[in-house]
C-alpha positions as MATLAB code, in Angstrom:
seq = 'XXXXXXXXXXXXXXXXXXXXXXXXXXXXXXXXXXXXXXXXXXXXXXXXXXXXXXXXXXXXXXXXXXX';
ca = [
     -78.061  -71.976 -121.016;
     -76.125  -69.113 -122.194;
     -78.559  -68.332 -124.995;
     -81.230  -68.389 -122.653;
     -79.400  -66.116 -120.546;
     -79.055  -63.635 -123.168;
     -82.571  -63.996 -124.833;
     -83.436  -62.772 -121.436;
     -81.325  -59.833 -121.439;
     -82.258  -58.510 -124.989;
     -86.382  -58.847 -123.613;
     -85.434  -56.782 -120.862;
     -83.880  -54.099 -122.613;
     -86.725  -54.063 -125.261;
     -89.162  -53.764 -122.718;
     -86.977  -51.176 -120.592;
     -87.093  -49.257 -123.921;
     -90.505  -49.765 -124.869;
     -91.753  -48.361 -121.360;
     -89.710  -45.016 -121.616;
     -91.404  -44.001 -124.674;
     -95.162  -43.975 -124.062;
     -95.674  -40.686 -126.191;
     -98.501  -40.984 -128.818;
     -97.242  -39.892 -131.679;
     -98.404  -39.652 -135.500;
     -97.985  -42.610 -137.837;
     -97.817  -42.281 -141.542;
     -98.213  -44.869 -143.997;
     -99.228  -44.601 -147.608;
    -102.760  -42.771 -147.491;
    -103.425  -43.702 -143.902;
    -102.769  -41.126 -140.787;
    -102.711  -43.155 -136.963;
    -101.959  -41.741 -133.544;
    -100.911  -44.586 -131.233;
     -98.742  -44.982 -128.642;
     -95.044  -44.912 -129.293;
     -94.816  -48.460 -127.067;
     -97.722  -50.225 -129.654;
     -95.417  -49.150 -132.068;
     -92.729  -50.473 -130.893;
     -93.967  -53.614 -130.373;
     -95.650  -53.712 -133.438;
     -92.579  -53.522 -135.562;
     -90.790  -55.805 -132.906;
     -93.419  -58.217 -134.020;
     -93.368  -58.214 -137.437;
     -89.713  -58.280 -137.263;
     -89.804  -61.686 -135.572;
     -92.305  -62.680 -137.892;
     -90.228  -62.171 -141.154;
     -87.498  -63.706 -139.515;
     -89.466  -67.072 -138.296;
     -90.793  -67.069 -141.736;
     -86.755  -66.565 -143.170;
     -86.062  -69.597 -140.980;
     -89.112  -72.353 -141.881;
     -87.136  -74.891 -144.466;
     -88.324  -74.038 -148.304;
     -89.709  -76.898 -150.677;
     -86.917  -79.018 -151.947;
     -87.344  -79.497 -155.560;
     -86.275  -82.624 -157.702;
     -83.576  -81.687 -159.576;
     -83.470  -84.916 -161.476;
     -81.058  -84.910 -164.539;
];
């Protein structure tokens, strides 16, 4: 219940945040230029952040470690 509660509360600041910056601004990354929306950013790296850290989470391959 509680981490529900504050799951909830950490979405609604992201998205408070996310809403007050809509500026488009310039994204640089290696050879490639973008102008996007500050919020698609945002969310973006919000995303892959969540990904990397499902991905942390999943339960490697046990190996055998028989002697």
């Amino acid at each position: 219940m509680i981490r529900n509660i504050i799951l909830l509360c950490l979405i609604s600041l992201v998205l408070i945040f996310v809403v007050q910056n809509t500026q488009v601004v310039e994204v640089r990354f290696l050879f490639w230029t973008l102008s996007m929306s500050r919020a698609l950013m945002l969310f973006g790296t919000l995303a892959i952040g969540l990904i990397g850290g499902w991905l942390l989470k999943l339960p490697g391959r046990k190996k055998d470690t028989a002697d």
